[in-house]
C-alpha positions in Angstrom: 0.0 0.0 0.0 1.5 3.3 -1.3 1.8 6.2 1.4 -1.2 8.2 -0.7 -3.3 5.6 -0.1 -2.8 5.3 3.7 -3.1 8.5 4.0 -6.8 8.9 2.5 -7.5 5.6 4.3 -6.6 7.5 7.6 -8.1 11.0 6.8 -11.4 9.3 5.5 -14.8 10.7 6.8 -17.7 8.3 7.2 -21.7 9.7 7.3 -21.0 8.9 11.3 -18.1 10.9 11.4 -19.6 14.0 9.9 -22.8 13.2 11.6 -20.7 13.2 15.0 -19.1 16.6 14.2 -22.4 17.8 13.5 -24.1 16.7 16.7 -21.2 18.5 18.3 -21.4 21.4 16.9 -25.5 21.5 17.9 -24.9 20.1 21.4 -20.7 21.7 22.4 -20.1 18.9 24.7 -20.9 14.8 24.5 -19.8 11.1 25.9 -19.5 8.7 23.4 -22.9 7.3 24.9 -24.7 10.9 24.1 -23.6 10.8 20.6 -24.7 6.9 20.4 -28.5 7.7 21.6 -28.4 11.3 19.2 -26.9 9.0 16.2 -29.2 6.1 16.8 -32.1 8.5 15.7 -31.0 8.6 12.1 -28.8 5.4 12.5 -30.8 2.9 14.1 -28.3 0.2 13.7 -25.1 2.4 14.9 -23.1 0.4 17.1 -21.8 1.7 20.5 -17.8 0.5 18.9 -18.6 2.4 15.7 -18.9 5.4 17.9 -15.9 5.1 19.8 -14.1 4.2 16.5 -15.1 7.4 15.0 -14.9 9.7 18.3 -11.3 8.3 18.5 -10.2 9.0 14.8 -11.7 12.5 15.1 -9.7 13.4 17.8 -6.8 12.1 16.9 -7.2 13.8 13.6 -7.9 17.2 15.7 -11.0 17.0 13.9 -12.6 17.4 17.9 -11.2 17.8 21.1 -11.5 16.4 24.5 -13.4 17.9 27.1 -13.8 17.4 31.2 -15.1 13.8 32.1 -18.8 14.2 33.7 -19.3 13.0 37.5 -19.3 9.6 36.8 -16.4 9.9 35.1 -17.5 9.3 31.5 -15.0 11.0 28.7 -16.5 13.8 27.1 -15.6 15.4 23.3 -15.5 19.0 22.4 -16.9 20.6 19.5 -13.8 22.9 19.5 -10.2 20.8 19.0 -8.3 23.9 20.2 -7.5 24.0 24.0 -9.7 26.2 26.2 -11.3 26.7 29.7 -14.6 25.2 31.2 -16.9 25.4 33.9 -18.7 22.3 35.0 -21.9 22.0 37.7 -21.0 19.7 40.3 -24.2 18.0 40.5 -25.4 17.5 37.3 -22.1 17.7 35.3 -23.2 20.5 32.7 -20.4 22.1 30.8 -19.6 25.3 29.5 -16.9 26.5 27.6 -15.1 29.6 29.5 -11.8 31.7 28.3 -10.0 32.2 32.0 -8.0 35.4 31.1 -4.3 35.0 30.3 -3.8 37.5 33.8 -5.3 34.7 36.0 -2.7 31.8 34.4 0.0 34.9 35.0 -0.6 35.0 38.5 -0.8 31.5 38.9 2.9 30.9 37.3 4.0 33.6 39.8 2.2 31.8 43.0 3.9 28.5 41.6 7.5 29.1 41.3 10.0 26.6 39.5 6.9 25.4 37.3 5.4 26.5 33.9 1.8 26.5 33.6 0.3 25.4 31.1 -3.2 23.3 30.1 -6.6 23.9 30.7 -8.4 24.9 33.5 -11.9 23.7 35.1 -13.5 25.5 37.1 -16.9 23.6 39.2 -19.1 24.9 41.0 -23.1 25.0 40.8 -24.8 25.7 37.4 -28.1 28.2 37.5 -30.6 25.4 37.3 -28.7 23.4 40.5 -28.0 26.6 42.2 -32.2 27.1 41.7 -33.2 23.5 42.8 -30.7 23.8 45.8 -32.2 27.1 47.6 -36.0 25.8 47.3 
């Protein structure tokens, strides 16, 4: 197999592939089980592997990024591959993409000497529907 062809082999985009981007782009955040029950409506015969073959390549491609895993500790995908912030609710694991200011990450580096800091940051706390349900 010449190096052309393994390269379209590797850069090739199934209808569940673009379907999965799609869905993230609607929805910004999603296990692999979210995008399984979405897919299922159109794909009733989508198989849970299928979907973590195609989450997998995506990512790996950069086609879609990680995110924060929920509270049970399911990995999550991001409609946007470039790294950023989040905040998540502690009690029902919504996400939301933030942008933590590059002062903030500043003063970090200067509280932690000897290290670089670098990576994303999560910030938890209680989302406006929790925060709601909570003071009832």
């Amino acid at each position: 197999m010449s190096y052309a062809s393994t390269n379209t082999l590797q850069s090739r985009q199934t209808p569940y592939c673009s379907a999965i981007i799609e869905l993230l782009r609607q929805h910004g955040h999603a296990t692999n089980a979210d995008l399984l029950r979405w897919l299922r409506k159109t794909y009733p015969l989508v198989s849970a592997t299928t979907v973590h073959r195609a989450t997998t390549r995506l990512a790996k491609r950069g086609e879609i990024g990680h995110a924060p895993a929920n509270n049970q500790g399911a990995m999550r995908y991001d409609s946007l591959a470039t790294p950023h912030d989040h905040f998540m609710c502690q009690r029902c694991s919504m996400l939301h993409d933030v942008d933590v200011i590059s002062e903030v990450r500043s003063l970090l580096a200067a509280k932690i000497t000897d290290c670089a800091v670098s990576g994303r940051v999560v910030i938890t706390g209680a989302c406006k529907h929790c925060k709601t349900e909570t003071s009832l």
